[in-house]
C-alpha positions as CSV (number, residue, x, y, z in Angstrom):
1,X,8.5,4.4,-16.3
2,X,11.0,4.9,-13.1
3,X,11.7,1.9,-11.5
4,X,10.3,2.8,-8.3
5,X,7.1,3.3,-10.1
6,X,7.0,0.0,-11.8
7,X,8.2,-1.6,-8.3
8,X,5.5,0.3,-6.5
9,X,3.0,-0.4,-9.3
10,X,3.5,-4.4,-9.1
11,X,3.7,-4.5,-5.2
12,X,0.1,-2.8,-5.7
13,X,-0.8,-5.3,-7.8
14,X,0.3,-8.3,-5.5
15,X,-1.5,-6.6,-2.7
16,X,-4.9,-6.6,-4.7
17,X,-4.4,-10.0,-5.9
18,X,-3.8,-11.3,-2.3
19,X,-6.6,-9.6,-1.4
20,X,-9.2,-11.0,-4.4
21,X,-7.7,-14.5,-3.9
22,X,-8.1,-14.5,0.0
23,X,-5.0,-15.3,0.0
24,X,-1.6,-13.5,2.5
25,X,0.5,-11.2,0.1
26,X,3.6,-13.6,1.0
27,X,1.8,-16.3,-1.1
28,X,1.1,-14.0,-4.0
29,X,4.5,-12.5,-3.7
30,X,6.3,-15.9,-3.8
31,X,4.2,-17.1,-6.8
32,X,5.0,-14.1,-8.7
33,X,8.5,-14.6,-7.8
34,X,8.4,-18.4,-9.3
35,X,6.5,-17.9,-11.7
36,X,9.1,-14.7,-12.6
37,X,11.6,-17.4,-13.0
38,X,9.3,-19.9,-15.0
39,X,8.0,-17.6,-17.8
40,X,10.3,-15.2,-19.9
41,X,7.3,-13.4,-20.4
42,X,6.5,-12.4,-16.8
43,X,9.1,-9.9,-15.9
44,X,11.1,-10.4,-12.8
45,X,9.9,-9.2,-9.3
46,X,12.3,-6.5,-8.1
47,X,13.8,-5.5,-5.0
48,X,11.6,-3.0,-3.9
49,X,8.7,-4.1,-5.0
50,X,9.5,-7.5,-2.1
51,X,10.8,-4.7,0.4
52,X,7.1,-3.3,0.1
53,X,5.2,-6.1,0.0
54,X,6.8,-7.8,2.8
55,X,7.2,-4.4,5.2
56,X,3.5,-4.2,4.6
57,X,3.3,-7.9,5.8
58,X,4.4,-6.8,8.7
59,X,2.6,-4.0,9.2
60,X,-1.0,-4.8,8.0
61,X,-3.2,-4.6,11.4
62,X,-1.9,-1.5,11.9
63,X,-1.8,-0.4,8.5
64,X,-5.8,-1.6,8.2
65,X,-6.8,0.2,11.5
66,X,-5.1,3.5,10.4
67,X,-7.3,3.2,7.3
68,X,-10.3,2.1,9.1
69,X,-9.6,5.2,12.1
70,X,-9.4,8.0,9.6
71,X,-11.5,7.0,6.4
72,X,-14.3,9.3,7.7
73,X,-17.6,7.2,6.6
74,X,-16.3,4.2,5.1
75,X,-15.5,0.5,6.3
76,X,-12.5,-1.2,4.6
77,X,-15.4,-3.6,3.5
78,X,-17.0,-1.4,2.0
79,X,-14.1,0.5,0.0
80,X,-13.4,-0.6,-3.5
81,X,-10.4,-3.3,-3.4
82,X,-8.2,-1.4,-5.6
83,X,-8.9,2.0,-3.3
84,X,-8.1,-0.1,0.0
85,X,-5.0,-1.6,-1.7
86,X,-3.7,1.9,-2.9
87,X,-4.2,2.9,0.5
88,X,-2.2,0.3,2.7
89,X,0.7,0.2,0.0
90,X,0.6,4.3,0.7
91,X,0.2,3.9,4.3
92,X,2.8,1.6,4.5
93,X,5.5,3.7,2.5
94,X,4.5,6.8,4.2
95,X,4.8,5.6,8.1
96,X,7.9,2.8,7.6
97,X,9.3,3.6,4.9
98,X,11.8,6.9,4.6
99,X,13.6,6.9,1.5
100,X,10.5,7.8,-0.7
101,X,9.6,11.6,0.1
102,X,5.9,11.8,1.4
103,X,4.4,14.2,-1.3
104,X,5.7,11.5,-3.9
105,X,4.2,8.4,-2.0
106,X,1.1,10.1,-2.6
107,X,1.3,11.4,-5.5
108,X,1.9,7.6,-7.1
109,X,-0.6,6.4,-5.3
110,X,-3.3,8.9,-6.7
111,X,-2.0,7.6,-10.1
112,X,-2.6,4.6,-9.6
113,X,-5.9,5.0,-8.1
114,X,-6.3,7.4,-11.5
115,X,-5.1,4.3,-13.8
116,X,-7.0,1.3,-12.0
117,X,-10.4,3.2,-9.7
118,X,-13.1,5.5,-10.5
119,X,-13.1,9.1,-10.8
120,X,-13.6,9.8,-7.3
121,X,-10.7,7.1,-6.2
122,X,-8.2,10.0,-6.7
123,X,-9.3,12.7,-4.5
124,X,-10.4,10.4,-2.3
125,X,-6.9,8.3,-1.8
126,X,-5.1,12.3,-1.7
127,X,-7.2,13.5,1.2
128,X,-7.2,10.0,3.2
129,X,-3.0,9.7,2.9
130,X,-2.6,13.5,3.4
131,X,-4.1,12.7,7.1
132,X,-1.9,10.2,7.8
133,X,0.8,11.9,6.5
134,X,-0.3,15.5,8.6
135,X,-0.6,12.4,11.7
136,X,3.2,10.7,10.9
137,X,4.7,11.8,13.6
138,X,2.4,10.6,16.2
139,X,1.7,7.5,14.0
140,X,5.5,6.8,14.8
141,X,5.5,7.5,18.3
142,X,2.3,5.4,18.9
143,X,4.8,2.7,17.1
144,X,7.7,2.9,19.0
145,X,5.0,3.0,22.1
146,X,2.2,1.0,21.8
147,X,1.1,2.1,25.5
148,X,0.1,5.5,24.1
149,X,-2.4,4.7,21.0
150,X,-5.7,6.3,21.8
């Protein structure tokens, strides 16, 4: 497995942890990270897999209401947990993040929702990420100006 894929495959996992535990992703990072240095068995936390989880720290309102805006007929309560974490880590990498190209952002994040969702959690994370990715450009402006979001 790349290492970009195992780094993108844990910061998933932190994010759906955080999520069952109620508890912020910088908690669940830091006690993977410590427990990483604890346990020769737990494998250690790598750099991209913290540049991830923590640029989606910082983005998460947005990162929720872009999910909530364009998931046509579903609530981010109402998604399954691993289909809502598959879809901030991929929203995340495909509006901040630049050194990933967009078709593979998504395409690792329909694997994953092919390893750990239901058969419907696939096409259903491609067409949702496709949108934002077909909206990047005014996703970035709305960034950069926060006067203009609709």
């Amino acid at each position: 497995m790349a290492a970009r894929n195992k780094a993108r495959k844990r910061a998933f996992q932190i994010l759906f942890e955080a999520d069952q535990r109620g508890a912020t992703v910088q908690i669940v990072l830091a006690d993977w990270i410590r427990l990483a240095r604890t346990d020769d068995r737990q494998p250690p936390v790598s750099e991209y897999t913290m540049q991830l989880v923590e640029g989606y720290a910082q983005h998460i309102d947005r990162i929720d209401e872009l999910i909530a805006t364009y998931a046509v007929g579903w609530t981010l309560d109402r998604m399954p947990v691993v289909d809502r974490n598959i879809l901030r880590l991929g929203a995340y990498e495909l509006v901040w993040e630049d050194e990933t190209p967009d078709a593979v952002v998504i395409d690792e994040a329909v694997q994953l929702a092919k390893e750990f969702s239901t058969d419907d959690s696939p096409a259903f994370v491609n067409g949702l990420l496709g949108r934002i990715k077909e909206l990047k450009p005014t996703l970035r402006r709305d960034q950069e100006h926060p006067e203009h979001r609709a």
